[in-house]
C-alpha positions as CSV (number, residue, x, y, z in Angstrom):
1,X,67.3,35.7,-18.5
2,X,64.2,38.5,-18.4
3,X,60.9,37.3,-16.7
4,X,58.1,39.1,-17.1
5,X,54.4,39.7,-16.2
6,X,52.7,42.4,-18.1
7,X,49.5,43.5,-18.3
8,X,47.7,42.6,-14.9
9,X,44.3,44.2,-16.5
10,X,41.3,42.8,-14.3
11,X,37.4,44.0,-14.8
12,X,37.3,46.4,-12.1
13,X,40.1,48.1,-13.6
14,X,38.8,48.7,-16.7
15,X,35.2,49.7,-15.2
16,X,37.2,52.5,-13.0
17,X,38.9,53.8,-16.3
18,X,35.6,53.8,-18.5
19,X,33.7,55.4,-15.5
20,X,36.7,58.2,-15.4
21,X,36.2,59.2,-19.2
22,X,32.2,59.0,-18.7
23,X,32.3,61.6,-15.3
24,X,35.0,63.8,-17.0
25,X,32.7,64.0,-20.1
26,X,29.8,64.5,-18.0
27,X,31.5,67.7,-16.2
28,X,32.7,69.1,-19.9
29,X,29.1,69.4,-21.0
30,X,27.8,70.5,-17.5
31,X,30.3,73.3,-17.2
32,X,30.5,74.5,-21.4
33,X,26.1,75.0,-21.1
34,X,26.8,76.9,-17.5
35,X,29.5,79.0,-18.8
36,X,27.2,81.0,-21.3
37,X,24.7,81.4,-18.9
38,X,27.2,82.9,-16.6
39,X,28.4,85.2,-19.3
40,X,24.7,86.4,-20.3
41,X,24.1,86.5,-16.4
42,X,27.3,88.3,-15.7
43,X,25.8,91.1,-18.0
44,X,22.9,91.4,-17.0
45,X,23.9,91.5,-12.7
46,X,26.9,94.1,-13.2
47,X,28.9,91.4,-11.4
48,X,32.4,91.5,-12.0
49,X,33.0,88.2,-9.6
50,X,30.0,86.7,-12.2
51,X,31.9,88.0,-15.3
52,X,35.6,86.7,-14.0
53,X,34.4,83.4,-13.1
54,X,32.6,83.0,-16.5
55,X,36.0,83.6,-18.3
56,X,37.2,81.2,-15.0
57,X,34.5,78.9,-16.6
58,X,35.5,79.3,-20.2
59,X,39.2,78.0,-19.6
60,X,37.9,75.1,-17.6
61,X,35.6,74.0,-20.3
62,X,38.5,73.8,-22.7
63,X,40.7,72.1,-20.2
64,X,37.7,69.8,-19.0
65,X,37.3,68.9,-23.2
66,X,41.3,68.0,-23.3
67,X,41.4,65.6,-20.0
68,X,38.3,64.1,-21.4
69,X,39.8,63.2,-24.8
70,X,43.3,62.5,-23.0
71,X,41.3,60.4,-20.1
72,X,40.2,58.5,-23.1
73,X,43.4,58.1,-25.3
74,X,44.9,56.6,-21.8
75,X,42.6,54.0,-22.1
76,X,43.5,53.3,-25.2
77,X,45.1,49.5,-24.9
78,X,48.1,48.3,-25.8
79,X,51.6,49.4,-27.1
80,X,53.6,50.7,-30.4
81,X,56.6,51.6,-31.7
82,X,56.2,55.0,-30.5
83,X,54.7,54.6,-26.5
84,X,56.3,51.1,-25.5
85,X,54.4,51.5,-22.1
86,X,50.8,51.8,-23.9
87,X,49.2,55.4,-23.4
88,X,48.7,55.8,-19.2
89,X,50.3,58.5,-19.1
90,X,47.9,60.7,-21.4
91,X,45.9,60.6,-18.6
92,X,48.6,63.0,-16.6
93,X,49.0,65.1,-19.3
94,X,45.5,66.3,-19.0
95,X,45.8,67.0,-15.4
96,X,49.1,69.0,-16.3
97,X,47.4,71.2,-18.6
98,X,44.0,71.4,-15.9
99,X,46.5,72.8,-13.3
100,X,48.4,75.3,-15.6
101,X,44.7,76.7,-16.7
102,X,43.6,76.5,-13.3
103,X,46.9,78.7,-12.1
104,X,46.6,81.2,-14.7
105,X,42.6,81.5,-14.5
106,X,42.8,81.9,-10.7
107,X,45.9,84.5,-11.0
108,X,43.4,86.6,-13.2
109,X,40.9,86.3,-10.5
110,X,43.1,87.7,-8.1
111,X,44.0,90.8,-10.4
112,X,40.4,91.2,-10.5
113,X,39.5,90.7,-7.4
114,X,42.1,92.9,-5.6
115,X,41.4,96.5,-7.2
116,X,38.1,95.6,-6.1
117,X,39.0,95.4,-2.2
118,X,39.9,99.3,-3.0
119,X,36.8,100.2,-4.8
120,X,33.8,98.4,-4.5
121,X,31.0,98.4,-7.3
122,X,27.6,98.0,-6.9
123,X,25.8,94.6,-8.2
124,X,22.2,93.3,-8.5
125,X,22.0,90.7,-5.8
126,X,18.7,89.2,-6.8
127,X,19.9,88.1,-10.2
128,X,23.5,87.2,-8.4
129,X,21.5,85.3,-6.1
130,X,19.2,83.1,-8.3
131,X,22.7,82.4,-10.6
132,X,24.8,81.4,-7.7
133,X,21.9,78.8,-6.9
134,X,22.2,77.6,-10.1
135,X,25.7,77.5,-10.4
136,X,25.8,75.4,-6.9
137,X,23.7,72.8,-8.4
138,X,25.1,72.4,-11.7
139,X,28.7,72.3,-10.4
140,X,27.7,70.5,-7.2
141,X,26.2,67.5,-9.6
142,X,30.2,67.1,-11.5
143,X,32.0,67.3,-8.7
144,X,29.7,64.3,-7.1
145,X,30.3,62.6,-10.4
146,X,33.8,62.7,-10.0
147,X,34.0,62.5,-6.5
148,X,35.5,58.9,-6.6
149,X,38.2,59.1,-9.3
150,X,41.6,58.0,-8.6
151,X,43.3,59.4,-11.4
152,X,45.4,62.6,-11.4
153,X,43.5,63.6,-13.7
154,X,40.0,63.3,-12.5
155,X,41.9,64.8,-9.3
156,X,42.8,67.8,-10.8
157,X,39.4,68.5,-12.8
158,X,37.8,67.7,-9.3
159,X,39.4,70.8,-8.2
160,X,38.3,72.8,-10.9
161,X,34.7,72.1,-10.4
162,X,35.3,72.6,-6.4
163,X,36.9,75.5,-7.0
164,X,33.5,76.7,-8.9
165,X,31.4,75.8,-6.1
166,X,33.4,77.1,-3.3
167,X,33.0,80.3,-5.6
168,X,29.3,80.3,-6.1
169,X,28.9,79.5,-2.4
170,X,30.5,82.8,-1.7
171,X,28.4,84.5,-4.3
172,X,25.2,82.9,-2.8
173,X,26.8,84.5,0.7
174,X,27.6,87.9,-0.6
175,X,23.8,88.0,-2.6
176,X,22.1,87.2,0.6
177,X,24.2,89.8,2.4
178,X,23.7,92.2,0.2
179,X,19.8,92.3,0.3
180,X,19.7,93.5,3.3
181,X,23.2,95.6,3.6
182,X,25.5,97.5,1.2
183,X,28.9,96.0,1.8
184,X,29.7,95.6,-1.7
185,X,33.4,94.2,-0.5
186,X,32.5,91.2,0.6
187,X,32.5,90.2,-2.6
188,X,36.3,90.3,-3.6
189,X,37.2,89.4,-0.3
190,X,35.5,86.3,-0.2
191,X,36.5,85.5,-4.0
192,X,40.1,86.3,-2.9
193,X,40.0,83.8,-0.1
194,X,38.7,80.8,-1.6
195,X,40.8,81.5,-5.2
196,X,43.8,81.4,-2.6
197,X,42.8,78.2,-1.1
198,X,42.2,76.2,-4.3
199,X,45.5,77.2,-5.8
200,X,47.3,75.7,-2.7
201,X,45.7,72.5,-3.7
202,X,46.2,72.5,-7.4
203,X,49.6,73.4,-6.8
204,X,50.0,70.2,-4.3
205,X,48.5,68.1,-7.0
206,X,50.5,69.6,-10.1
207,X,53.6,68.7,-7.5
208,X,52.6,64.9,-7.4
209,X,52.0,64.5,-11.1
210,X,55.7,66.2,-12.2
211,X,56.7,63.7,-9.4
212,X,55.3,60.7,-11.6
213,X,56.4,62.2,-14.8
214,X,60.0,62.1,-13.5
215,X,59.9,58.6,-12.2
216,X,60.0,59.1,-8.5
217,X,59.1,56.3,-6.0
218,X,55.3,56.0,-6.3
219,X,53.7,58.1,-3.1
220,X,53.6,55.6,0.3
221,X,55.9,53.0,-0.7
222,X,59.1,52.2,0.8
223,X,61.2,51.2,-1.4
224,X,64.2,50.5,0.5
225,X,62.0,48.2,2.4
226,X,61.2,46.5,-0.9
227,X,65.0,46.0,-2.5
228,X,65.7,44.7,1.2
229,X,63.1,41.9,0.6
230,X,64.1,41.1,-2.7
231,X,68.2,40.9,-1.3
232,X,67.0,38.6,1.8
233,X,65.5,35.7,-0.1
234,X,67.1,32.4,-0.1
235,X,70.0,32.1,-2.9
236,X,69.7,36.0,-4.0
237,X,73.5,37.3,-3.0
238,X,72.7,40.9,-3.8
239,X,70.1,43.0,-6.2
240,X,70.8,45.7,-8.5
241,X,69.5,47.8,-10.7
242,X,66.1,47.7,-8.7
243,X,63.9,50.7,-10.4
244,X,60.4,51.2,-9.1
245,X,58.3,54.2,-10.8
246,X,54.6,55.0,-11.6
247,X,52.9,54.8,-15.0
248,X,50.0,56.9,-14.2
249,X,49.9,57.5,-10.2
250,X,47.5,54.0,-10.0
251,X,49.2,51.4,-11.8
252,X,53.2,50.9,-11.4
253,X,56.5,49.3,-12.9
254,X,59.5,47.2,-11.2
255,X,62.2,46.0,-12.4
256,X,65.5,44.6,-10.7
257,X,68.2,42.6,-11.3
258,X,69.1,39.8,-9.0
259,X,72.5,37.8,-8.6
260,X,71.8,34.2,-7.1
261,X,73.8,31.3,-6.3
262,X,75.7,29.2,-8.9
263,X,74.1,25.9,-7.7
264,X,70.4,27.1,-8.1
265,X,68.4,25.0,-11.1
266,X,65.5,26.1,-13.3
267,X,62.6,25.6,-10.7
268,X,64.2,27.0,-7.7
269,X,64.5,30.3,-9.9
270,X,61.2,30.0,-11.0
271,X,60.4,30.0,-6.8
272,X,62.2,33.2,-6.6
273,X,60.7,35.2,-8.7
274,X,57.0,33.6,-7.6
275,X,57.9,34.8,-3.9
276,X,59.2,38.2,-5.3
277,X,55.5,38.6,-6.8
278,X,53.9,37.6,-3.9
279,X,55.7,40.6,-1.9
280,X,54.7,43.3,-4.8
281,X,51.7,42.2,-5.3
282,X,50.0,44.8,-3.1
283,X,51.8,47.4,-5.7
284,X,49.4,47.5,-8.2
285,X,52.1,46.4,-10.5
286,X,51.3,47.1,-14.9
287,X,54.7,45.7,-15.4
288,X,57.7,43.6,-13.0
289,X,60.7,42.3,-14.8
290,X,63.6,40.6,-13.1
291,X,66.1,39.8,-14.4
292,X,68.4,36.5,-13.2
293,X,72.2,36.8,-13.2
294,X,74.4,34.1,-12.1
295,X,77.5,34.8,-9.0
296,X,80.3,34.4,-12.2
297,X,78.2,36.2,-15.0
298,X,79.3,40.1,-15.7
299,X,75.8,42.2,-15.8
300,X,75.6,43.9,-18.9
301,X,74.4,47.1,-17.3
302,X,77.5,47.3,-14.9
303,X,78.7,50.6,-16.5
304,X,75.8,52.8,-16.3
305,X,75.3,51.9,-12.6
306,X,76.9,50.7,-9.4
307,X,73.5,50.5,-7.1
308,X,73.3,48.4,-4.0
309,X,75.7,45.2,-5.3
């Protein structure tokens, strides 16, 4: 006997995910148009921190185009054959691919960045100046864009555009500096520093969302806490086969089995598993099935699992 409430879609849920695909769309355009400038202005400055982050930018433009069309294909409503769950989980797999560019475009910083340390080059702060400006403002405007999403995703591509202002913040330092001294070095050290300090992040980030792809107990919840609630209502003898896991790091899944008490009719199950929704409810559940075994019935499932009985 399988009861189950599926899709708990409400307005404001829908408005958050249209709002993600709109600000992630938003950046894509924002950072593609700044990423030739960067390249023409890398040219034209000599700047090698200009020229790297351009190539930075170039990766993040075709990462920023994939979460944007994978932001949007989680929206997508619904199930098939194929994706039973519906399509949340696009939504991670653009925040997978963000990190991996992000890891790989900020290890080629660092290659370039660190010979630098041991030979400085000479660069035309005026023209580094006016871009970092430039590149402050236009990278400042997506990352206040996307400065409320929720999603891994719109996590992960906040990063990226952080990441890109951190960077131009430095350049703007290291221009100003170098009007008025020659300490050419400043530049790589500065670029090393922050490239440091935004992989730490992506890599805490790529961490959560491997977390979610293998099921794991969604982030803050205690979930023995949870199966101990479930196991202490009136006429539940024992749970099992309690399974709690994430479909996109916002909305989650339960499911549990629960073995009651021979006498207990129709309605007082139907209490049961009202009560057992009232105690999840602050889960953000997408999906909660329980199933209802009686004290004599064998569970179908008793060979795969011997849980908390």
């Amino acid at each position: 006997m399988v009861w189950k409430l599926i899709e708990k879609r409400d307005k404001m849920g829908h408005h958050h995910h249209h709002n993600a695909v709109k600000n992630i769309k938003t950046a894509f355009f924002l950072n593609l148009g700044f990423t030739i400038i960067e390249i023409i202005g890398g040219l034209l400055t000599n700047s090698m921190a200009i020229l790297s982050d351009a190539l930075h930018d170039l990766g993040d433009s075709l990462s920023l185009g994939i979460s944007w069309y994978l932001q949007k294909k989680s929206n997508k409503k619904g199930s098939n054959a194929t994706f039973s769950f519906g399509y949340k989980r696009f939504s991670l797999l653009g925040a997978v691919i963000n990190s991996i560019i992000l890891i790989v475009g900020s290890l080629f910083i660092l290659t370039q960045a660190v010979p630098r340390l041991l030979d400085p080059e000479p660069v035309q702060a005026t023209g580094m100046l006016i871009l970092a400006i430039l590149g402050i403002l236009v990278n400042g405007a997506a990352v206040f864009k996307l400065r409320s999403g929720k999603s891994m995703n719109e996590k992960v591509v906040t990063w990226h555009l952080l990441e890109d202002v951190l960077g131009w913040v430095a350049v703007l330092i290291v221009s100003i500096v170098l009007m008025f001294k020659n300490i050419p070095i400043l530049d790589p050290i500065l670029s090393i520093m922050i490239t440091v300090y935004v992989l730490f992040n992506v890599i805490k980030n790529l961490k959560k969302t491997v977390m979610i792809f293998l099921d794991a107990v969604p982030e803050g919840v205690d979930f023995k806490e949870i199966k101990n609630k479930i196991a202490a209502l009136p006429g539940i003898i024992s749970t099992h086969h309690t399974h709690l896991w994430s479909l996109d790091g916002e909305q989650h899944v339960l499911s549990t089995h629960i073995v009651v008490e021979e006498s207990l009719g129709k309605m007082e199950i139907i209490d049961l598993k009202k009560k057992i929704q009232e105690f999840v409810e602050e889960l953000n559940l997408e999906h909660l099935t329980i199933q209802v075994d009686y004290q004599d019935e064998n569970c179908l499932m008793d060979k795969e699992a011997s849980e908390d009985r």
